[in-house]
C-alpha positions in Angstrom: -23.8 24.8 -12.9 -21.3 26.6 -15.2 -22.7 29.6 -14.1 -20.3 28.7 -10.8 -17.4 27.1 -12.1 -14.3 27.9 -11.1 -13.3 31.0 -13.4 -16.4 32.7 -12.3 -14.4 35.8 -11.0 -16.9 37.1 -9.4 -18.3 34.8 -7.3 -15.1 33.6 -6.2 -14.1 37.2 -5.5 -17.5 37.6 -3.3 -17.8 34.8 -1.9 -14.3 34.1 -0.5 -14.7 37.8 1.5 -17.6 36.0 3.8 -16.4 34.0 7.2 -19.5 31.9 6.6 -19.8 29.0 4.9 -21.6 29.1 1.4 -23.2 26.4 -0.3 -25.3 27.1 -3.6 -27.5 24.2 -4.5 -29.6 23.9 -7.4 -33.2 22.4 -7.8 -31.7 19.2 -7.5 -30.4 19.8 -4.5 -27.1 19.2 -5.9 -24.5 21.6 -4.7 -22.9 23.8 -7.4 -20.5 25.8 -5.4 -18.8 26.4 -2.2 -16.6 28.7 -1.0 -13.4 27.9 1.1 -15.1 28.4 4.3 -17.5 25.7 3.4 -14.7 23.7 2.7 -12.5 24.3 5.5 -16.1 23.4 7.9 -17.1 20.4 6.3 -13.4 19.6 5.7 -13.3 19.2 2.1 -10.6 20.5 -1.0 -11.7 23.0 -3.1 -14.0 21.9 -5.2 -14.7 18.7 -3.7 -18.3 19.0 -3.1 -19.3 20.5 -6.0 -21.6 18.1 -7.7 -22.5 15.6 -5.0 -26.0 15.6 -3.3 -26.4 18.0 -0.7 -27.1 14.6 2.0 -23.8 14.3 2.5 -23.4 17.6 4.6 -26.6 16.5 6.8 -26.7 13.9 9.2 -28.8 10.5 7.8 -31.9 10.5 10.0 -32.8 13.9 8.3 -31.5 12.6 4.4 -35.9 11.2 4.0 -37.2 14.5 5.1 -34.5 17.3 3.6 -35.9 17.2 0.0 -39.3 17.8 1.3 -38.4 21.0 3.3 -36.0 22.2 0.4 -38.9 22.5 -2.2 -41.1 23.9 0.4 -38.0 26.5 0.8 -37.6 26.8 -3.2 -41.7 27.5 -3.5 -42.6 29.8 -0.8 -39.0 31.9 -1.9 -38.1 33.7 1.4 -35.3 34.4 3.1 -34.8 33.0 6.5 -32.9 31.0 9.4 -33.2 27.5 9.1 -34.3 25.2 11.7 -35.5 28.0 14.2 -36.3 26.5 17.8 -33.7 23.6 16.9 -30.6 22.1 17.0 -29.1 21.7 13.4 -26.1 19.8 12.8 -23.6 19.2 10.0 -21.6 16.2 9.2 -18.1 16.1 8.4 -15.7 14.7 5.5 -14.9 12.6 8.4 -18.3 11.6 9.4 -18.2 13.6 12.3 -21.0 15.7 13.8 -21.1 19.9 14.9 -23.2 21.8 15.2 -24.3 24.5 13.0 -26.4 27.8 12.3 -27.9 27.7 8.9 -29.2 31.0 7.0 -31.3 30.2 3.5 -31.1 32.5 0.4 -33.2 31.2 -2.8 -32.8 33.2 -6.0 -32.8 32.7 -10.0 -30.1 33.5 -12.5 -31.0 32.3 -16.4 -34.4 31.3 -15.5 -33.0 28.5 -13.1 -33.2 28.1 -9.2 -30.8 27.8 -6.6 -30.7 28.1 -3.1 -27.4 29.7 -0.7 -26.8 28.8 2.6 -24.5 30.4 5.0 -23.1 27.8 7.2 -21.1 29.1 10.5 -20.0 26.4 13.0 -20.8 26.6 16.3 -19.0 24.3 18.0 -17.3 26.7 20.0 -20.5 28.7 21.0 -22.6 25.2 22.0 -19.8 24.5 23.9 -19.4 28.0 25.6 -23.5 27.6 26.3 -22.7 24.0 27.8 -20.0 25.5 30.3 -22.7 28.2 30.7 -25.5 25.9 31.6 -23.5 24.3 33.6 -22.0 27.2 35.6 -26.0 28.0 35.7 -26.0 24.5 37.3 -23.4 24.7 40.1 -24.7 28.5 40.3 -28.3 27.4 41.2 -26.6 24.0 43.5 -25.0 26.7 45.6 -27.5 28.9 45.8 -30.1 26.2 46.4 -27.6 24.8 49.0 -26.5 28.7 50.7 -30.5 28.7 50.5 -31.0 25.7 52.5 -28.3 26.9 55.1 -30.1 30.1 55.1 -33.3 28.8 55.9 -31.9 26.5 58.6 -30.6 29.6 60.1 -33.9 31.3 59.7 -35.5 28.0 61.2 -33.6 28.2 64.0 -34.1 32.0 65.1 -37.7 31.4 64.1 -37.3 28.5 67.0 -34.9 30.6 69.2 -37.8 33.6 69.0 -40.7 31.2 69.3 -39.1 30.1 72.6 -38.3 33.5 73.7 -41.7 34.9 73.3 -43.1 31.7 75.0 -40.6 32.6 77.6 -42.0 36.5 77.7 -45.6 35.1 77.8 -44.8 32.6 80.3 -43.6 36.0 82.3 -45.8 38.4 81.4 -48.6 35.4 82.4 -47.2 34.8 85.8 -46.6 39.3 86.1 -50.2 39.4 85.3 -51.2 36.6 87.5 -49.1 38.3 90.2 -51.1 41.4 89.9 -54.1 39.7 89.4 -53.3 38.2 93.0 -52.3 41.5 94.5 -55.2 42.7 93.2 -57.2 40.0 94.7 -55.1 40.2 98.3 -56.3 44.2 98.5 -59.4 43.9 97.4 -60.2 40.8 99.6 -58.8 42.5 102.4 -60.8 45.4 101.9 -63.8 43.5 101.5 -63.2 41.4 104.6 -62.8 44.8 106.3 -66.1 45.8 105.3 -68.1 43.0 105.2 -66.8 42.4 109.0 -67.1 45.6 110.5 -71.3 46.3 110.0 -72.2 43.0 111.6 -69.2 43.4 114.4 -70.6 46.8 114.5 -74.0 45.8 115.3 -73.3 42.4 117.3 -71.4 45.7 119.6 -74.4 47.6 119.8 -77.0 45.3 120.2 -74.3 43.4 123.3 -74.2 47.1 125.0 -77.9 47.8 125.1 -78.2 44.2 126.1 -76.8 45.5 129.1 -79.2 48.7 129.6 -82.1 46.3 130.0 -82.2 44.6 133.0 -85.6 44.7 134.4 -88.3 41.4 133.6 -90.6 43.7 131.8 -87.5 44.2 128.9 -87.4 41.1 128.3 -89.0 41.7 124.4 -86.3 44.0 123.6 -83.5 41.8 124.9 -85.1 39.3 122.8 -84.8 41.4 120.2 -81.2 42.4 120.5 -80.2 38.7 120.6 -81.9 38.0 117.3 -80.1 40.7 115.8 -76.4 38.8 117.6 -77.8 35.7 116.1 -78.5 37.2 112.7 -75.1 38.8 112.5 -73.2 36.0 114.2 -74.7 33.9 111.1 -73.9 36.2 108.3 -70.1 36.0 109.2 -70.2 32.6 109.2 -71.7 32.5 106.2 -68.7 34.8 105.0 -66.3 32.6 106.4 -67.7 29.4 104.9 -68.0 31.3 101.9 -63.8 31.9 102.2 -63.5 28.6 102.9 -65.1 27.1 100.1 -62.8 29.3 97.5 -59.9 28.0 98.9 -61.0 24.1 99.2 -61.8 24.6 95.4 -58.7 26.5 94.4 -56.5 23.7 96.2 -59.0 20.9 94.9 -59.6 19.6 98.3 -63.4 19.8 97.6 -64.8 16.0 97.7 -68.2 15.5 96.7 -70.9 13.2 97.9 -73.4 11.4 96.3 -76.8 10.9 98.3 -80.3 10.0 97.2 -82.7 11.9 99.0 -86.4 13.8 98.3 -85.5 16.9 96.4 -88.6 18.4 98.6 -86.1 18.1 101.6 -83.6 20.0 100.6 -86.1 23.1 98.8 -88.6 22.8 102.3 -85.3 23.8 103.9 -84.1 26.4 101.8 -87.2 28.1 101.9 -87.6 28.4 105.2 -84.2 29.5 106.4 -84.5 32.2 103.2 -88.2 33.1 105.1 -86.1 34.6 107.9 -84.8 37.0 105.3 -88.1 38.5 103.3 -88.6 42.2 103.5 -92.3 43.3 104.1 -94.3 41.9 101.6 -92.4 39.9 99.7 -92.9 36.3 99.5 -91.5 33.1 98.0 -93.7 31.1 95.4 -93.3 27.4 96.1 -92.2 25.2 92.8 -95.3 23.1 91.8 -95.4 18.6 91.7 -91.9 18.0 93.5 -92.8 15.6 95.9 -92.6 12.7 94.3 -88.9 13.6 93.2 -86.3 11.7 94.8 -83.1 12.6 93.1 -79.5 10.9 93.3 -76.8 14.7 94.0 -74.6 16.4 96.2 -77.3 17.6 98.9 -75.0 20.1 100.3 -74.2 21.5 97.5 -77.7 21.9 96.0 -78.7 23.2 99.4 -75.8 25.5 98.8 -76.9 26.3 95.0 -80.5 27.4 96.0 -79.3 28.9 99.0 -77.3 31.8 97.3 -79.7 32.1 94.4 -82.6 32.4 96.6 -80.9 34.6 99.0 -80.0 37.3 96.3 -83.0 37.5 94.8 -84.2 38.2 98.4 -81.7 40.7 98.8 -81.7 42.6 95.2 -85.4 42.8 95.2 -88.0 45.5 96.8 -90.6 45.5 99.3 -93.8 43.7 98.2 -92.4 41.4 95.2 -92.3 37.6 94.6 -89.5 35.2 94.0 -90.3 32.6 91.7 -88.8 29.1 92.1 -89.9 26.7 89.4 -88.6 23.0 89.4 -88.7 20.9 85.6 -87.2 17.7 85.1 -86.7 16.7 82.0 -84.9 12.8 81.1 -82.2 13.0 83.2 -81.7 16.4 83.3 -83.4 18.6 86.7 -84.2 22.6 86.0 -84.3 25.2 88.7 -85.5 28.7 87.8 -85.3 31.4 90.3 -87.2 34.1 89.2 -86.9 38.0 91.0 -88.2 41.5 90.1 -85.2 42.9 91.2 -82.8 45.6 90.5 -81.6 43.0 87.3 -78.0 43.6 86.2 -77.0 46.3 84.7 -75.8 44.5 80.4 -72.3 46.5 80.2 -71.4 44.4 83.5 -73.2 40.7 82.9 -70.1 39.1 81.4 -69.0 39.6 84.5 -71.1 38.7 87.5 -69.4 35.2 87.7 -66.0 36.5 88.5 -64.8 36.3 92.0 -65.5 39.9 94.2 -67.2 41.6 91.3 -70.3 43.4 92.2 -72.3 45.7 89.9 -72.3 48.9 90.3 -76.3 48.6 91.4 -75.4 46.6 94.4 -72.6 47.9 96.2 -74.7 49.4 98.5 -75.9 46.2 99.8 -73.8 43.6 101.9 -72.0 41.2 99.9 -68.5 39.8 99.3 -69.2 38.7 95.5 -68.3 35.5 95.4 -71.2 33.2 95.7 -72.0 33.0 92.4 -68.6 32.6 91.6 -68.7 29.6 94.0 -72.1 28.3 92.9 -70.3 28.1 89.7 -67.7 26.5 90.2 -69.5 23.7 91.9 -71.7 23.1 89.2 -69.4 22.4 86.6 -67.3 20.1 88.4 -70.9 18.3 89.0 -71.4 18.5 85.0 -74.3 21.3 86.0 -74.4 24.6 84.6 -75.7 27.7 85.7 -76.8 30.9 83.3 -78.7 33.6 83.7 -80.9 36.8 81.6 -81.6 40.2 83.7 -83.0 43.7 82.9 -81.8 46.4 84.8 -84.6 47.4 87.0 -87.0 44.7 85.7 -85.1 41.8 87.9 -82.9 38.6 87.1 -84.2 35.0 86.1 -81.1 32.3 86.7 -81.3 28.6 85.7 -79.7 25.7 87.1 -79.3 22.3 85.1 -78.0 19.7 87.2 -77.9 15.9 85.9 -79.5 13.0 87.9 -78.1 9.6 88.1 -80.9 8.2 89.5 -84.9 9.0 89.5 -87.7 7.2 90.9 
């Protein structure tokens, strides 16, 4: 300890020149100098700690563990910061507690041990670092609370947009649906020209020759004329029902009615009105075991069903071919097939043929207004049927028909 008593020039001279703190303790952990920084921080007179333990600068809870750690310091001989990654504190003359930043310095003079450590108290800077984390605090409160105003604001043009593009689509919906129906109004009213004009063309003709042949032995080609009125007078009103049924579903003034009756009934019928209609050699194969079927539907619209299916397979297919209508009931659930070797569909155009007025390109040269199958459609699924379809261009069309029974004896 003599080596730093008092009249030790020079390490009063040194030491006095550092800001810091500096406490020299010996093996004992007994402090052997300070300078008067040390003093002035731990608020001691000169001199005052020399010889006492060097517990009474550190706060108790640490006094069981310090001896350990100063040994461990003494034996491994480095230089270094003590207490990196924690808080150190010191205590006071007056028992009070600050904070502190310790550095450790061990070295040997005469074969003995000591250890320095420059103290600097950083009361000041803790407390700068509390007002600093607590800026940070009110910072990040007023940005998390500008933030939360901000994303309200967000929210709501996100709404006010959301409800202006609804508004746009609602527009642009009812545009296109106005186009759609403009669309609709000149291409109906094309069609109606058309389809109108050939029959009214021909119920003319056939009226005016009428008149030609007046004598008893014309009598076969008056006939004949007449058929033709008859045949004509019935395709417009097959038009016009036709009309009339789009605009009964479109206003849902269709009302359906449930019959039973013997499914053979209503496919005798068909087939012999569609009879009328075969081209020279074709013929119509008659579905096998359906007369014990007696089925719980809508006849008319069944009739209707068959009607159109069986009438467009007359029409889209050549001279000399069969139509094919095949009946299967399976549980509860009745299958048509109508079978053609027809013109089939063209495939770029299929997703289509359901749409009201559309024709493919391969028919427009035959009468039609293209919307029977729409119709036929339509019916069905508000009857829980179904209708689909596979065709080849050029090979013909098979459609199928599921319709649900109620009742089945």
């Amino acid at each position: 300890m003599k080596v730093f008593e008092k009249n030790n020039n020079i390490f009063k001279i040194l030491s006095e020149a550092i800001s810091e703190g500096i406490i020299v303790v010996n093996e004992d952990q007994t402090i052997v100098a300070t300078n008067q920084s040390a003093n002035e921080i731990f608020g001691y007179e000169e001199n005052e700690l020399v010889g006492k333990e060097l517990t009474v600068l550190i706060p108790k809870k640490h006094h069981h563990a310090h001896g350990g750690y100063v040994k461990k310091f003494i034996a491994d001989s480095g230089k270094r910061s003590m207490g990196v990654g924690r808080d150190l504190y010191g205590v006071r003359k007056n028992s009070s507690k600050f904070p502190v930043e310790v550095g450790l310095n061990p070295f040997e003079i005469y074969d003995n041990s000591y250890v320095m450590a420059l103290v600097s108290d950083i009361t000041l800077r803790k407390e700068q670092e509390v007002r600093i984390k607590e800026l940070n605090s009110e910072l990040e409160q007023k940005i998390k609370l500008r933030t939360q105003e901000l994303y309200t604001t967000i929210k709501e043009l996100e709404e006010e947009i959301k409800l202006r593009k609804e508004a746009e689509a609602v527009t642009q919906e009812s545009l296109k649906k106005e186009r759609q129906l403009n669309e609709l109004k000149t291409k109906f009213l094309s069609l109606v020209s058309h389809e109108f004009k050939t029959p009214l063309s021909g119920i003319l003709t056939s009226a005016t020759l009428i008149g030609k042949y007046t004598k008893a032995e014309q009598q076969e080609k008056r006939d004949k004329h007449l058929d033709t009125i008859k045949n004509k007078v019935k395709y417009l009103d097959n038009i016009l029902n036709d009309f009339l049924s789009v605009e009964r579903l479109e206003s849902g003034k269709v009302k359906y009615k449930y019959t039973t009756f013997p499914l053979s009934k209503v496919i005798n019928e068909v087939i012999y009105d569609a009879n009328m209609l075969l081209k020279d050699g074709q013929r119509i194969k008659y579905p096998k075991d359906i007369d014990e079927y007696v089925i719980d539907f809508d006849e008319k619209i069944l009739e209707l069903v068959l009607t159109n299916l069986i009438r467009n397979a007359i029409k889209y297919s050549g001279e000399n071919t069969t139509i094919d209508l095949q009946v299967l009931l399976e549980n509860d659930l009745l299958t048509f097939y109508i079978i053609d070797e027809g013109i089939g569909i063209p495939e770029k155009e299929q997703e289509f043929i359901f749409k009201r007025y559309f024709r493919a390109e391969n028919a427009l040269l035959d009468q039609g207004t293209g919307i029977g199958l729409n119709i036929v459609k339509s019916h069905l699924e508000n009857l829980g049927g179904s209708i689909t379809f596979i065709s080849k261009e050029n090979q013909g069309s098979t459609f199928t028909v599921n319709i649900p029974i109620s009742k089945l004896s």
